[in-house]
MARBA-3410 file (N, C-alpha, C, O; in Angstrom, 1 decimal):
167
0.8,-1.2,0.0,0.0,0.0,0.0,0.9,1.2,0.0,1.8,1.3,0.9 ~ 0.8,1.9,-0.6,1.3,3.5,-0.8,0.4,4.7,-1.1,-0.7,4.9,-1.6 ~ 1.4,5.7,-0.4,0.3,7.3,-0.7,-0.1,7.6,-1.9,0.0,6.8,-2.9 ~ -0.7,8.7,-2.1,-1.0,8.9,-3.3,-0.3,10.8,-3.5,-0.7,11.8,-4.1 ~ 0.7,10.6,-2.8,1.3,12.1,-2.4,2.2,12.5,-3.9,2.9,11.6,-4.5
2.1,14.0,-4.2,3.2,14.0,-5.6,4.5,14.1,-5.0,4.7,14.1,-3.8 ~ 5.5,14.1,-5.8,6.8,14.6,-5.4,7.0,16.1,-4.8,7.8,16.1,-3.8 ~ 6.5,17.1,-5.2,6.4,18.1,-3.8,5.5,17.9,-2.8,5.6,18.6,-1.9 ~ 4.9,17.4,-2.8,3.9,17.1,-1.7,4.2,16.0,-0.8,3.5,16.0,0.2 ~ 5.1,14.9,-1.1,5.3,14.4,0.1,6.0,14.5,1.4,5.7,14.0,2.5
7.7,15.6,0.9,8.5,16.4,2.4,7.4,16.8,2.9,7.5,16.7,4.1 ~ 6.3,17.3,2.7,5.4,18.5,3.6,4.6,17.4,4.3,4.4,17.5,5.5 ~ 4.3,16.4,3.6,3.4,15.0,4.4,4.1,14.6,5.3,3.6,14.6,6.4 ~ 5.4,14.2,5.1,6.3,13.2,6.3,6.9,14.6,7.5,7.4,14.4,8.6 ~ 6.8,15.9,6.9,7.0,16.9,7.7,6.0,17.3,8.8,6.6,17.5,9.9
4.5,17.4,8.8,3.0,17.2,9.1,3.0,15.7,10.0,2.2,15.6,10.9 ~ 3.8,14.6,9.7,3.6,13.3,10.5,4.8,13.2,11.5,4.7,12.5,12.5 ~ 5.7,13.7,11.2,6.9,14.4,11.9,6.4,15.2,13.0,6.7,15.0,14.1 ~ 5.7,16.3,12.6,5.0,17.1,13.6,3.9,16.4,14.3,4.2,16.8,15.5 ~ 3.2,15.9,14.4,2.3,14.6,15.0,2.8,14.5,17.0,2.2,14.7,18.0
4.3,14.1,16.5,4.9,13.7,17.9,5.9,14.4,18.4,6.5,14.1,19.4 ~ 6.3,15.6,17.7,7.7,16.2,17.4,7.1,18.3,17.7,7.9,19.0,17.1 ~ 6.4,18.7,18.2,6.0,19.7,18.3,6.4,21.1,18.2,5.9,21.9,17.4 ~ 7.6,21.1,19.4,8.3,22.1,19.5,9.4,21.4,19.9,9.5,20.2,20.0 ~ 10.3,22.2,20.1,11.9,21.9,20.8,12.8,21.3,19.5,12.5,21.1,18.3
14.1,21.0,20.3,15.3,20.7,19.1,15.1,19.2,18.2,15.9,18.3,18.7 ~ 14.6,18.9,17.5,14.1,18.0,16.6,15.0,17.6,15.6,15.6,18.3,14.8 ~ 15.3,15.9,15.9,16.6,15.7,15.0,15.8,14.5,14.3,15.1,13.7,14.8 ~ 16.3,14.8,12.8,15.6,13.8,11.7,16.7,13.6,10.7,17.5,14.4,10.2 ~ 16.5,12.0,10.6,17.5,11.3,10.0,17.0,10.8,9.1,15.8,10.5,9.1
18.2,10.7,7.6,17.2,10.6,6.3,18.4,9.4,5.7,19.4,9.7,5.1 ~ 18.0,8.0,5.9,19.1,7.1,5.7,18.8,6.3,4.4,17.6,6.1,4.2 ~ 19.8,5.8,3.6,19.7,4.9,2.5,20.6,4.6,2.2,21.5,5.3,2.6 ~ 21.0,3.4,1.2,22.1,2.6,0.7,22.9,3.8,-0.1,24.1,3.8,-0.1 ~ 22.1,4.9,-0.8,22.9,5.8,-1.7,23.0,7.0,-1.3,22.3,7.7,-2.1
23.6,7.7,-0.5,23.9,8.4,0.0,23.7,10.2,-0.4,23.4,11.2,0.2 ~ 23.9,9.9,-1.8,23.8,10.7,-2.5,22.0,11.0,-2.7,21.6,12.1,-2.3 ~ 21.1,10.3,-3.1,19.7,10.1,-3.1,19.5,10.7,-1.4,19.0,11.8,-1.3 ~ 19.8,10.2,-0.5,19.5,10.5,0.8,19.7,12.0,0.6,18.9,12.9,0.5 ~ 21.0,12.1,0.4,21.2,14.2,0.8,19.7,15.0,-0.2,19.2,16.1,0.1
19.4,14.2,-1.1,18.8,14.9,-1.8,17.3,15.1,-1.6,16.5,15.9,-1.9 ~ 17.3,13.7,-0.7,15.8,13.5,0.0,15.8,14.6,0.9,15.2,15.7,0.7 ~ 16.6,14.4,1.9,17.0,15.4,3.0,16.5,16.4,2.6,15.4,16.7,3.1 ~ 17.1,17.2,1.6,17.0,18.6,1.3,15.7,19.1,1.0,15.2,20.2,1.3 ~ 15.3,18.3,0.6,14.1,18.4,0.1,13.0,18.7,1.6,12.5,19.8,1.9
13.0,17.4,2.5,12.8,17.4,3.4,13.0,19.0,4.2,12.1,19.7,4.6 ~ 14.4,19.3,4.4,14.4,20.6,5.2,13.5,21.5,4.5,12.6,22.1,5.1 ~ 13.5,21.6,3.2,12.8,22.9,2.5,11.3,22.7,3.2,10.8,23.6,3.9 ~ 10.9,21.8,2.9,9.2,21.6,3.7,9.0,22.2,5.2,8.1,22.8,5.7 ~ 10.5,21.9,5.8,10.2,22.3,7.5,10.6,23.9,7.2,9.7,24.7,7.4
11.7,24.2,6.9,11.8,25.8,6.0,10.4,26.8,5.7,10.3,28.1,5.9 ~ 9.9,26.3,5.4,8.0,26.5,4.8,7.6,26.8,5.6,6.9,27.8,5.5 ~ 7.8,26.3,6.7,6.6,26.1,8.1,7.0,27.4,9.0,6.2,27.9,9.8 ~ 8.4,27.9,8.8,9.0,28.7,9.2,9.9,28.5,10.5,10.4,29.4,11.2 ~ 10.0,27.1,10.8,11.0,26.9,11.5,12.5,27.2,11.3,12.7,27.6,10.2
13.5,27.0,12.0,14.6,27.0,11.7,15.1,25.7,11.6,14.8,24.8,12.5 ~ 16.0,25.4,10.1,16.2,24.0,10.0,17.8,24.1,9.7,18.4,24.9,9.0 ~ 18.2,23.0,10.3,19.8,22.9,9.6,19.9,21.2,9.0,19.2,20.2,9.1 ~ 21.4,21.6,8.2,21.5,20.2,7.6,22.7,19.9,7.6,23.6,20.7,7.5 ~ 22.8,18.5,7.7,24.1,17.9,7.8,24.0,16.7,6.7,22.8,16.5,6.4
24.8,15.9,6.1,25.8,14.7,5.7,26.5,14.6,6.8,27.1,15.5,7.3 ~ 26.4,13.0,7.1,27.1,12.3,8.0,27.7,10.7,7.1,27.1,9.8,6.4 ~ 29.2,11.0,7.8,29.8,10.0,7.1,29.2,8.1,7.4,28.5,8.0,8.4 ~ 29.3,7.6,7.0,28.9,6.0,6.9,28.5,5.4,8.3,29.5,5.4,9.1 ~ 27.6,5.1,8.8,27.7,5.0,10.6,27.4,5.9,11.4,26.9,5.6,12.4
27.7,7.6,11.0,27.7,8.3,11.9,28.6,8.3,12.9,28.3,8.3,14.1 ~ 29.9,8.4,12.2,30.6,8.2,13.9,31.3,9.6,14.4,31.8,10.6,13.8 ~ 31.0,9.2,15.6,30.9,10.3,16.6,29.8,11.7,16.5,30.1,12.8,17.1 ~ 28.5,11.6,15.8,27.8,12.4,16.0,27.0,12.7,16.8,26.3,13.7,16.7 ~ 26.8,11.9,17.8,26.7,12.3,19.1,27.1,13.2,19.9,26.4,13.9,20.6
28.6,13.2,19.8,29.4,14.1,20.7,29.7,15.2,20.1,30.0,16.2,20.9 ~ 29.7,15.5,18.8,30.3,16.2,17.7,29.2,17.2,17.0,29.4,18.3,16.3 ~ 27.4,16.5,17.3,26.7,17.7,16.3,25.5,17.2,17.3,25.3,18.3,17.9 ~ 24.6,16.3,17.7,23.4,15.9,18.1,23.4,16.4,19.2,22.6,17.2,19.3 ~ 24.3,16.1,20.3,24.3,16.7,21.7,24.5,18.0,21.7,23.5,18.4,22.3
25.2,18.9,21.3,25.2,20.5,21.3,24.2,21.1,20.6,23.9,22.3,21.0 ~ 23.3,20.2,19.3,22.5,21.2,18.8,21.4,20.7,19.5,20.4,21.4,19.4 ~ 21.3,19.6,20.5,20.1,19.6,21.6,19.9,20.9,22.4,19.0,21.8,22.4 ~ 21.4,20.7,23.1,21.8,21.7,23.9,21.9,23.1,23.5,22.8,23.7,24.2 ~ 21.3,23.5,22.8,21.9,24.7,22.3,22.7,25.6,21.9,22.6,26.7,21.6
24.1,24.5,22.2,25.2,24.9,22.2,25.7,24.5,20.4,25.1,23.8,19.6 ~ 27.0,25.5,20.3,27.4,25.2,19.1,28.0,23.8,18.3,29.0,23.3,18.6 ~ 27.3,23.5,17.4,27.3,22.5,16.8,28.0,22.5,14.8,28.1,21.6,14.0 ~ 28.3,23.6,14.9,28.9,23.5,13.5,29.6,25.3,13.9,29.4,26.0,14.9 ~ 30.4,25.4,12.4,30.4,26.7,12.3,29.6,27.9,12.8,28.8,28.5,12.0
29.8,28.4,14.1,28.6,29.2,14.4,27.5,29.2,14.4,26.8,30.2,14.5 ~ 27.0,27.7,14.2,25.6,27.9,14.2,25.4,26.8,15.6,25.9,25.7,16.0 ~ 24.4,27.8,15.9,24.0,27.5,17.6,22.1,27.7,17.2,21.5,28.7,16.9 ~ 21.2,26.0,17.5,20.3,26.5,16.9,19.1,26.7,18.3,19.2,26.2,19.4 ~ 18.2,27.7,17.8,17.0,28.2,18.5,16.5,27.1,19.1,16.9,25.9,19.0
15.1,27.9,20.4,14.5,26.7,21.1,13.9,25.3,20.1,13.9,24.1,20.2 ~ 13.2,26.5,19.2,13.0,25.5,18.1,13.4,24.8,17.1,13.0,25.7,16.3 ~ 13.8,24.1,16.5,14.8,23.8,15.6,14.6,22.6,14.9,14.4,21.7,15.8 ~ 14.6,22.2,14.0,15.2,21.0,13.4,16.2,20.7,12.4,16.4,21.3,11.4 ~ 17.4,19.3,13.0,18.3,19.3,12.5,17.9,18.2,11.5,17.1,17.3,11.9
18.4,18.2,10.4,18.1,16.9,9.2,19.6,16.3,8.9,20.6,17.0,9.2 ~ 19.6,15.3,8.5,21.1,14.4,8.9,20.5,13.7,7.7,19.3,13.4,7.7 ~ 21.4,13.4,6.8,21.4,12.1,5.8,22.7,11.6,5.5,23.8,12.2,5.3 ~ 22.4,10.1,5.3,23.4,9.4,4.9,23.3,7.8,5.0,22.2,7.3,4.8 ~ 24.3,7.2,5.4,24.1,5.6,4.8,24.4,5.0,6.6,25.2,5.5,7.4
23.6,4.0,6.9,23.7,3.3,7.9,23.2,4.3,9.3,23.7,4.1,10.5 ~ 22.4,5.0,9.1,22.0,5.6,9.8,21.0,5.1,11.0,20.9,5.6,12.1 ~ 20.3,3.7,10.5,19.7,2.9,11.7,20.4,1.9,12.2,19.8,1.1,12.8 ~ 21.8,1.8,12.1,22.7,1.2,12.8,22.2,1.4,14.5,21.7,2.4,15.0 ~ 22.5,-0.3,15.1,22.1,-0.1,16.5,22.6,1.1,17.6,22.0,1.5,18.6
24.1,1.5,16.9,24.8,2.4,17.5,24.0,3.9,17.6,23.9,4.6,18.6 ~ 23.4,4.1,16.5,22.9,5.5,16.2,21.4,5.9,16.1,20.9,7.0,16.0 ~ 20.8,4.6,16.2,19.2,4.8,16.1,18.8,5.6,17.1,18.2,6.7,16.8 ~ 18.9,5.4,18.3,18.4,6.1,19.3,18.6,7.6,19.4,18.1,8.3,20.3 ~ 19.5,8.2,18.3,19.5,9.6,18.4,18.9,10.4,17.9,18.7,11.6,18.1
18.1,9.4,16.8,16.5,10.4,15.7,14.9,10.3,16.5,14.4,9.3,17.1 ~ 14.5,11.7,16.4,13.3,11.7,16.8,12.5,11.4,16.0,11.3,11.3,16.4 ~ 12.7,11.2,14.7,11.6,10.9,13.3,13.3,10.5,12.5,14.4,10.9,12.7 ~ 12.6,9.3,11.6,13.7,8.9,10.7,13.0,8.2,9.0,12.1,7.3,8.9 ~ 13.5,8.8,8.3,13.0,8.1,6.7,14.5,7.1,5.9,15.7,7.3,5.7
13.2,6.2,5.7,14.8,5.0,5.4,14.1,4.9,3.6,12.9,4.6,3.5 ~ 14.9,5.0,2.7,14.6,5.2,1.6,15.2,4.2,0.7,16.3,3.8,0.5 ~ 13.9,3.8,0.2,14.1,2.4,-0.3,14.3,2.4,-1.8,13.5,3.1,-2.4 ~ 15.3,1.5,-2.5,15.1,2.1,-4.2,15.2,0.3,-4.5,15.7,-0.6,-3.8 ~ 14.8,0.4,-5.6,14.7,-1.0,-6.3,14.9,-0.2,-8.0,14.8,1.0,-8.4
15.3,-1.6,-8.6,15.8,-1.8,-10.2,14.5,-1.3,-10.5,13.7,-1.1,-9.7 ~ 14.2,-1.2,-11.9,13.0,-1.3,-12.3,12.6,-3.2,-13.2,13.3,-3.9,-13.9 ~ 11.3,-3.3,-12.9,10.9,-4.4,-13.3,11.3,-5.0,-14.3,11.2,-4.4,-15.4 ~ 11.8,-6.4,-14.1,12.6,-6.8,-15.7,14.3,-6.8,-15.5,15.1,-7.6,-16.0 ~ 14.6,-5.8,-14.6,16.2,-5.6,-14.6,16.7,-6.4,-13.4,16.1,-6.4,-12.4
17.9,-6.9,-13.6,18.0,-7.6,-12.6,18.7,-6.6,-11.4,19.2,-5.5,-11.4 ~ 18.6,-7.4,-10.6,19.0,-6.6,-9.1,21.0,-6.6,-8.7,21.8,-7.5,-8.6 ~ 21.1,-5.6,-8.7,22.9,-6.0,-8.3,23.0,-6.3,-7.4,22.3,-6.0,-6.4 ~ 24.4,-7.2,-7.4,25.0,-7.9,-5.8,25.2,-6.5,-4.8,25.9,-5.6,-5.2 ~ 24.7,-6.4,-3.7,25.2,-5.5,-2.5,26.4,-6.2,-2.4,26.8,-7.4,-2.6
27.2,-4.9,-1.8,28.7,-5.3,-1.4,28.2,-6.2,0.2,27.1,-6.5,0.4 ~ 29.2,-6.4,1.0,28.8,-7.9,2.4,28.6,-6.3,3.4,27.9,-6.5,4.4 ~ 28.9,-5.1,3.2,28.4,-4.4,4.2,27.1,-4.1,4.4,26.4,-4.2,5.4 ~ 26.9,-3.6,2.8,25.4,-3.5,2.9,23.9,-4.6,3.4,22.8,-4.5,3.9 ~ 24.8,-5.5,2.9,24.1,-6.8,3.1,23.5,-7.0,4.5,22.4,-7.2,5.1
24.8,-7.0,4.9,24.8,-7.0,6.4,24.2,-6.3,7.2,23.6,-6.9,8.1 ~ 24.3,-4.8,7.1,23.8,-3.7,7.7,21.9,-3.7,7.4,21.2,-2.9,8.0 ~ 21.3,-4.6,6.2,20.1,-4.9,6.4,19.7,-5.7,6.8,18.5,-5.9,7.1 ~ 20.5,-6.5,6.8,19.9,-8.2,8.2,20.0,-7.4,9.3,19.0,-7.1,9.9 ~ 21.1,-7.1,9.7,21.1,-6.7,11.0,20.2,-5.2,11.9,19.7,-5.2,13.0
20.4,-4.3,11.3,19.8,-2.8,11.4,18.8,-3.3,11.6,18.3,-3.4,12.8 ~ 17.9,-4.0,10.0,16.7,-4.1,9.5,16.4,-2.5,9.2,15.2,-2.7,8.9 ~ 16.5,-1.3,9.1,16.1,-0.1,8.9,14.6,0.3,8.1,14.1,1.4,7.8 ~ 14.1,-1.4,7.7,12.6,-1.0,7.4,11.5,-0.8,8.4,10.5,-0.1,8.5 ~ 12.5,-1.8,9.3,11.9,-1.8,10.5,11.7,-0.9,11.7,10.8,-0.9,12.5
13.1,0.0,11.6,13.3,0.5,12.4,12.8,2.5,12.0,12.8,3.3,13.0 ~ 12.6,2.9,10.6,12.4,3.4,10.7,11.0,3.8,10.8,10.1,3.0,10.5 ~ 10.7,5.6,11.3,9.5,5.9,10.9,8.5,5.5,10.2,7.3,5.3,10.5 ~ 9.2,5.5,8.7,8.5,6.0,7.8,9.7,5.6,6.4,10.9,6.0,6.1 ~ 8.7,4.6,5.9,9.7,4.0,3.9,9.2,5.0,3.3,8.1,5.6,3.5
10.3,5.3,2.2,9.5,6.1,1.2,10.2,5.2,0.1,11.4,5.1,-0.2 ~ 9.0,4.7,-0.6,10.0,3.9,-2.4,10.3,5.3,-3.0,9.5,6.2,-3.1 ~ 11.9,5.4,-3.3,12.6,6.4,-4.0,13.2,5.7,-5.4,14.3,6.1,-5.8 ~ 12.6,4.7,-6.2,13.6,4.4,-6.7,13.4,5.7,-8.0,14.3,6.2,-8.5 ~ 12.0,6.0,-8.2,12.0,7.3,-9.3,12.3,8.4,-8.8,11.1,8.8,-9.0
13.0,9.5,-8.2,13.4,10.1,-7.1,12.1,11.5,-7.8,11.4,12.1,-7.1 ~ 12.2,11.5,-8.7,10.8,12.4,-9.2,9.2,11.7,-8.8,8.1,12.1,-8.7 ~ 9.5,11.0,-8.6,8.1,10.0,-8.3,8.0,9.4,-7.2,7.4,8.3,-7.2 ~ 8.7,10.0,-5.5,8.8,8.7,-4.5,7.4,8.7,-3.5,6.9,9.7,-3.0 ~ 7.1,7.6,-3.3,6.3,7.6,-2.4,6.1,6.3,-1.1,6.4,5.1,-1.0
5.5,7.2,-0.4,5.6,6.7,1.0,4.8,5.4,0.8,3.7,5.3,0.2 ~ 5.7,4.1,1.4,5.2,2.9,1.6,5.1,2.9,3.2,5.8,3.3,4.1 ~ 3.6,2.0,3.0,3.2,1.2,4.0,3.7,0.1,4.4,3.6,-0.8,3.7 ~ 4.6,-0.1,6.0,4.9,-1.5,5.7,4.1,-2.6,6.6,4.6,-3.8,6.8 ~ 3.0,-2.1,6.9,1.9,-3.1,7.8,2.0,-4.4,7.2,2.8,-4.5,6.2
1.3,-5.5,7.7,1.4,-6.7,6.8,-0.4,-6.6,7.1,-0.8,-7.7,7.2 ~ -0.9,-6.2,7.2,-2.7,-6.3,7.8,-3.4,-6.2,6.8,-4.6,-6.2,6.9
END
């Protein structure tokens, strides 16, 4: 089952279900996938929607795993303290983070809303071997599972939000 949302209209949807449980205060959202590059671009997309609303939003790329963003960008832009180049964000805020392995057991617990973006071949083509990280990092993570909210990205003009109920 999937939405029936367009391509600009779905950051403002997963932004609106984001807001659901996420109200006010320092809001960190994580935008993870195998392609790293697709993620930044989801991301962005993403912040523009919360941009809209007139919040203050910042954005990050985080390397493979995320390591050390906890100590280094999550914890100070909670805290209101500086977290990048002079930027120190408001009571209100949301930070957007994309990149690859982001529902790693190590780092899950630091998103308050997370979109794990799913891409497939198109029908007919066959599927390429994942390298053993990737492989691995979805047996293990599971990141369908763990996130929020799937969105099928494989037409990155055309993505939409999957259901993953089995009901």
């Amino acid at each position: 089952m999937s939405s029936e949302n367009t391509a600009p209209e779905l950051p403002r949807s997963l932004r609106d279900l984001m807001r659901q449980n996420n109200r006010a205060g320092r809001v960190v959202v994580a935008v993870d996938g195998l392609d790293a590059a697709a993620a930044g671009a989801f991301a962005d997309a993403f912040a523009a929607a919360v941009d809209e609303e007139g919040t203050a939003v910042f954005r990050a790329a985080l390397a493979d795993g995320a390591p050390r963003a906890r100590e280094r960008l999550i914890a100070p832009f909670r805290a209101g303290e500086s977290f990048g180049p002079g930027e120190v964000a408001p009571a209100d805020a949301v930070l957007v983070v994309s990149g690859r392995f982001l529902h790693a057991s190590e780092v899950r617990g630091l998103w308050n809303f997370s979109i794990w973006l799913e891409s497939n071949p198109p029908i007919g083509t066959p599927r390429p071997e994942l390298p053993e990280a990737e492989k691995h990092y979805l047996r293990t993570a599971r990141p369908k599972a763990a996130a929020s909210v799937i969105v099928e990205n494989s037409d990155p003009a055309h993505p939409v939000q999957v259901f993953g109920d089995f009901c």
